[in-house]
C-alpha positions, 0 to 999 in steps of 0.5 A: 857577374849575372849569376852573382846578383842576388835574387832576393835582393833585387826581388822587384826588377824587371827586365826586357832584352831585344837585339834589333839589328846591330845594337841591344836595348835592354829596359830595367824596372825596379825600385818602385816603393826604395827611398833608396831607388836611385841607388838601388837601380844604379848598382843593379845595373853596373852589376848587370852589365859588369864590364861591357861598354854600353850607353844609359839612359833615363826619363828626361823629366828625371821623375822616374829614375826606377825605369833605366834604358840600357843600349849596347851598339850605339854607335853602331846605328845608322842614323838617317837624316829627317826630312824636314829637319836638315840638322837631325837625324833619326833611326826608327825600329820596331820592338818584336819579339819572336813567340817561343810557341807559334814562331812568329814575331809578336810587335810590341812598339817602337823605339826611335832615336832622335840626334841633332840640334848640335851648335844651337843654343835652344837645342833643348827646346828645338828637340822637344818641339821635334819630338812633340811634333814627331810623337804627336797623338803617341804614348810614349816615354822620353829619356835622355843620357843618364848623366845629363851631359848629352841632351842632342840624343833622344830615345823614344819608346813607344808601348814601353809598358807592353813589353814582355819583361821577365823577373832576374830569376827569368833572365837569368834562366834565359841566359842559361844560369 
């Protein structure tokens, strides 16, 4: 359980949590400077979301496993189909977060999820030229399924490095522990 997990062990974590329509995203940051990184990030998670049901990702070039995507309510999505892509679709939202002060909805970037290329052979490559197309002149981070079983889904986060992330003693806080 969240009250549970040992704040002075998982010092470094990070976390950013938004609701956006009908799914959560919840971004985790930690481990930077562990040899043990991998480890430490997938137990911090299976920690944090205990028994929910909840879909993972990370950077789909597997070079920063200390930066996991967390999205609960993937399946409830609905997904668009792109204009220009017959066999993809997308969903596209923008990441705000409402100022405990002023009230207002402060954006911090986008999240975009890209689906398709299913019964190709170079999907991988087709989604990449899709994605390179799409996010053209962007900053963004790309990451894929944790378990590198499903690379037709793609999440795109724009502004990833803006985001108002709280430390676990904040979060837990938030949540009333």
């Amino acid at each position: 359980m969240l009250q549970d997990i040992r704040s002075d062990y998982y010092s470094d974590i990070k976390i950013f949590e938004v609701t956006i329509e009908n799914f959560t995203m919840t971004i985790v940051k930690g481990g930077f400077n562990r040899p043990d990184c991998i480890n430490y990030m997938n137990n911090f998670v299976s920690l944090l979301l205990e028994r929910k049901l909840y879909n993972e990702y990370i950077d789909w070039r597997l070079n920063i496993p200390q930066v996991r995507v967390i999205i609960e309510g993937i399946n409830d999505i609905v997904f668009t189909q792109m204009r220009d892509y017959a066999d993809v679709e997308y969903y596209s939202h923008d990441i705000s977060v409402r100022d405990e002060i002023t009230g207002n909805n402060i954006r911090y970037g986008t999240i975009t999820f890209l689906r398709g290329g299913f019964g190709r052979i170079d999907y991988v490559k087709y989604l990449n030229g899709i994605v390179a197309t799409q996010m053209q002149g962007k900053s963004y981070n790309q990451f894929v399924e944790i378990h590198l079983d499903n690379y037709y889904l793609r999440v795109l986060i724009e502004g990833i490095n803006n985001l108002p992330y709280k430390t676990l003693e904040e979060f837990k806080t938030s949540k009333g522990l």
